[in-house]
C-alpha positions, -999 to 999 in steps of 0.1 A, spaced: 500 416 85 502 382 99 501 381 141 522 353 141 561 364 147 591 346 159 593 345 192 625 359 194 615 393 178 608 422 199 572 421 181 570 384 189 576 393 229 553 417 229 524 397 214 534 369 240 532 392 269 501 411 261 489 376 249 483 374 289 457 398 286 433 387 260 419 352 269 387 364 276 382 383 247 375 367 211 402 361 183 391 398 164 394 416 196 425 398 207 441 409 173 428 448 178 437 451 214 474 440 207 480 454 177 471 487 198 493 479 223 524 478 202 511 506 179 516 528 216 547 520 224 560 520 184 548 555 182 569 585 198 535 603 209 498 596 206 477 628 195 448 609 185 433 570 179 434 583 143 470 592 145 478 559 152 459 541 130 475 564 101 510 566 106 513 529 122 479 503 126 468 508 90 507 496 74 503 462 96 470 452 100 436 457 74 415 467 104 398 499 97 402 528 121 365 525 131 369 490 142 397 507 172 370 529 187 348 503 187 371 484 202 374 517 230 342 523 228 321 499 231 343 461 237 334 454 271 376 454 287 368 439 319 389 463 339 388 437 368 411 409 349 430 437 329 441 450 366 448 411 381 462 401 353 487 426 356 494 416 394 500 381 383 525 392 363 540 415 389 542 389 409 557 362 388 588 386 385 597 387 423 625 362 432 615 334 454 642 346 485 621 376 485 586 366 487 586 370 526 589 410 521 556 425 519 546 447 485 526 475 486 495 488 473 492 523 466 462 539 463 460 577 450 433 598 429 449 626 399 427 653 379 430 652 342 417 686 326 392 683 297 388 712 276 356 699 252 324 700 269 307 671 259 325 648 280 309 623 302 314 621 338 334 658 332 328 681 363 344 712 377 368 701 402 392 715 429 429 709 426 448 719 453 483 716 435 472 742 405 498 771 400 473 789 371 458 816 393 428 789 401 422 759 424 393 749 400 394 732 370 373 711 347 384 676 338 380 641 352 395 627 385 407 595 379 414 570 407 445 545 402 466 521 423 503 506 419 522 476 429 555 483 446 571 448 446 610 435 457 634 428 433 670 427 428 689 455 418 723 455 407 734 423 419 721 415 456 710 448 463 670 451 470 646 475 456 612 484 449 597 484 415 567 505 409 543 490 389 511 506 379 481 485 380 452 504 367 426 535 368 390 541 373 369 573 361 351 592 394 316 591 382 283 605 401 272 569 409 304 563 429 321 579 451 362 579 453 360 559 480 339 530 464 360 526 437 391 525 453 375 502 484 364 478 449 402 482 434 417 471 465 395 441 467 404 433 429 437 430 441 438 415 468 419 386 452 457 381 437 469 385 468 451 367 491 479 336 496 506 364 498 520 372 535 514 412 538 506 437 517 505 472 528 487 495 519 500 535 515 473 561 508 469 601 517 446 614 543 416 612 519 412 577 521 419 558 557 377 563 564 344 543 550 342 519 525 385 517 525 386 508 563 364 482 557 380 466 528 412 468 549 398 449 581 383 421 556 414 410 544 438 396 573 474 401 553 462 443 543 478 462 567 471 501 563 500 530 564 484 567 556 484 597 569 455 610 589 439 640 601 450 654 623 426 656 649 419 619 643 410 609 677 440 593 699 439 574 730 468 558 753 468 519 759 440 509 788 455 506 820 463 472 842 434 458 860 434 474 896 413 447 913 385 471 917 350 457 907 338 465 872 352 464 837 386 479 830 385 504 805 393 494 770 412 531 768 435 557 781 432 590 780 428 613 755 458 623 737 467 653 718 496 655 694 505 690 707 514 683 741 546 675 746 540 654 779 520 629 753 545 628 726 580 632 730 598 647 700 633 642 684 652 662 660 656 637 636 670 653 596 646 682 591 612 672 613 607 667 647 593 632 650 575 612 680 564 576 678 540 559 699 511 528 702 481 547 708 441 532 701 424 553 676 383 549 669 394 542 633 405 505 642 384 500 677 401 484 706 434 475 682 466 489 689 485 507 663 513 531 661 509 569 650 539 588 642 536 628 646 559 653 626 563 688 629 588 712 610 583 736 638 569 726 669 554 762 678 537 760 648 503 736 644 494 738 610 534 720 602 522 693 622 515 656 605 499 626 614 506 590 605 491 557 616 503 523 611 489 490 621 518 471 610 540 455 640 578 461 638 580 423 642 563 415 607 583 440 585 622 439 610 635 419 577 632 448 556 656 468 580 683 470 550 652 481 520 643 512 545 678 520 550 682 524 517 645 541 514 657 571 539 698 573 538 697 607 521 676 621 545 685 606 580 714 607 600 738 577 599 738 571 629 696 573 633 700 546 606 721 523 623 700 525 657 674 492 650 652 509 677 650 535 666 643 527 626 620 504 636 602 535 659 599 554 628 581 530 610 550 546 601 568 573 591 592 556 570 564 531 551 547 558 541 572 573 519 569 541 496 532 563 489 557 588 469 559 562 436 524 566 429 530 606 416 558 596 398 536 576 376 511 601 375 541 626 360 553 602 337 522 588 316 509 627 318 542 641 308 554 611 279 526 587 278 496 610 262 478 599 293 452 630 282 452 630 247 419 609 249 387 620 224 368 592 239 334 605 252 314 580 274 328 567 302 337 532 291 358 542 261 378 570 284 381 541 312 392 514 288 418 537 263 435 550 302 440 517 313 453 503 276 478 532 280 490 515 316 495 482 304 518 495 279 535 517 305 536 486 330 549 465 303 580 486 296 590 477 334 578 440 333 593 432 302 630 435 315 622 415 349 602 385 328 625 383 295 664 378 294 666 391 260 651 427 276 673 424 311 699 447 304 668 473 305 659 466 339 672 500 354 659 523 328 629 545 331 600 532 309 606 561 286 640 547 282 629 514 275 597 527 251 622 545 232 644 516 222 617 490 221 596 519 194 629 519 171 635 481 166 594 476 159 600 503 132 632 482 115 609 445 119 577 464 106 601 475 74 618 444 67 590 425 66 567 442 49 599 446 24 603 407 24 568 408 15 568 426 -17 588 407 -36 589 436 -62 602 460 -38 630 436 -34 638 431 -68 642 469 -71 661 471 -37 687 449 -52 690 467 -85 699 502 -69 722 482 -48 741 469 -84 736 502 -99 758 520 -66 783 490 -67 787 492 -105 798 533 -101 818 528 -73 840 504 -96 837 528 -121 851 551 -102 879 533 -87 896 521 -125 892 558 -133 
């Protein structure tokens, strides 16, 4: 079947936007890798590259089934402009009043079990969230990162959009780490010009090659949660005129004493906010935010570090309250000091997107239903996957025709999207036959003649 659609077709959008995608690759390729796209979201699940190719690639295009895992396979992807090009696109759809609020980059790692035991890079991990009578399984550990960006939502309220950028595979030559420290940098290539970006990630990751990456890039500011017996110092005292260098720190703090951090019942935690100089950033100053559930009890306690300054992210006053309102206090929210004391606290809950997108492309998107073997084929059918997922919440900000889909999950919008690619697929390739039409039209005279028969009897 011809590529070439009207514009104004759902098939014809989605050939223009994935069109953004495919200028590096050749004009076969191109044709393959959108095809596939469409074929993904047209289809209600995916159980195999076969069981698209069967019940949906084969009826448009004359590309044999072996030509698609090539395409997996082997096609060199370049994960690098698959994952900018998406930012680009992220960042096209954010209105130009709200280009002064930062977006966030959230980095995260998820386990994918494996069953067959001949796939690369496939190791026996530990998963600390299994409910199976283990902590072990074997599978593949997959690193991915999102987008949060600001856009309007219903009318002139603000909210964040997640949007999914892209995954790598954990392999023995790199660590977790590495990749995501290389991730980061992709995207802040795209980024560079923009005025913040923060970036949210678990305890796992604030260390190495990740703190690095962060103090290379002036507008990446980091909000994670730490260990917690990360090292804390108070701020250096004043010169005292004494002869010698002033020290460049306090004393040592500990987030258990309650003459060094000054808890407040605030919703369910007791929470304590201060600037404090950690050896993770050297002599800067940055603000650490201690909870506790119960303050008697150590292992409840949490520690989060933020070197954003209140001053930089005060605009965004109104997102947060709408970020925290179920959980806090009124009239916590309506105290500007004391939001804006909170802050690390409150930024890192924009971390929480990134397992929603884990649970949705695992749960609807047959993020696992992958027969891929080598490493490239796995890496490059997880990240096709995405950009269809990331296209079903792009595709409402980007097109007017697809607006009215802007507040639906991307199951939502897959769903409705699948069923009019079914009708166009149908009526063209009935146009095309022009035998099947003749026919169509004689059963249509055939019905009208006995219904006339029927009403003169």
């Amino acid at each position: 079947m011809n590529i070439e659609y009207h514009k104004s077709s759902v098939i014809g959008r989605l050939i223009s936007y994935f069109s953004h995608y495919t200028s590096i690759l050749d004009s076969r390729t191109k044709i393959k890798f959108i095809w596939l796209c469409i074929g993904i979201i047209a289809m209600d699940s995916i159980q195999s590259i076969r069981f698209i190719h069967d019940w949906f690639l084969k009826k448009v295009t004359d590309k044999s089934l072996t030509s698609f895992y090539y395409l997996l396979s082997y096609t060199n992807l370049n994960l690098k402009y698959l994952m900018q090009t998406t930012v680009e696109l992220a960042l096209s759809c954010i209105p130009s009043p709200l280009k002064s609020l930062p977006v966030f980059v959230i980095i995260d790692d998820t386990l994918q079990a494996k069953f067959g035991a001949h796939f690369e890079c496939r190791k026996k991990l530990f998963d600390h969230t299994a409910r199976n009578g283990s902590n072990y399984l074997k599978g593949h550990c997959f690193v991915g990162l999102i987008l949060k960006i600001p856009v309007y939502y219903k009318r002139e309220n603000i909210c964040y959009f997640k949007i999914s950028i892209g995954y790598r595979l954990k392999s023995d030559s790199k660590s977790k780490l590495k990749i995501a420290a290389e991730m980061i940098d992709w995207v802040m290539e795209i980024l560079k010009e923009y005025k913040i970006a923060i970036l949210c990630c678990d305890s796992w990751y604030p260390k190495g090659e990740v703190l690095d990456t962060v103090k290379k890039h002036d507008n990446l500011k980091l909000v994670g949660n730490v260990r917690k017996d990360t090292a804390l110092y108070d701020l250096p005292p004043p010169p005292n005129g004494k002869r010698g260098r002033n020290p460049k720190k306090g004393k040592k703090l500990n987030i258990h004493n309650p003459d060094h951090f000054q808890f407040e019942k605030i919703g369910e935690y007791y929470v304590a906010t201060r600037k404090v100089i950690t050896n993770l950033f050297k002599d800067k100053v940055v603000y650490v935010t201690v909870t506790a559930t119960d303050l008697d009890n150590p292992q409840s306690y949490r520690l989060y570090l933020s070197t954003v300054l209140p001053e930089e992210v005060k605009h965004m006053l109104p997102v947060l309250k709408k970020n925290i309102e179920q959980e806090i206090e009124k009239d916590n929210l309506d105290d500007k000091e004391k939001l804006i004391s909170l802050l690390p606290y409150i930024l890192y809950k924009f971390r929480w997107s990134i397992e929603v997108v884990f649970y949705e492309q695992k749960t609807f998107w047959s993020f696992g239903n992958y027969m891929l073997r080598k490493i490239r084929g796995i890496e490059n059918y997880v990240n096709i996957i995405n950009i269809c997922y990331t296209a079903m919440t792009l595709l409402p900000l980007k097109y007017d025709e697809f607006s009215k889909l802007k507040n639906e999950s991307p199951q939502h919008v897959k769903n409705i999207l699948s069923q009019q690619i079914q009708r166009e697929i149908f009526f063209a390739r009935f146009v095309s036959d022009p035998e099947n039409t003749k026919k169509y039209w004689d059963r249509v005279k055939a019905v009208i003649s006995k219904l006339l028969i029927k009403r003169r009897l």
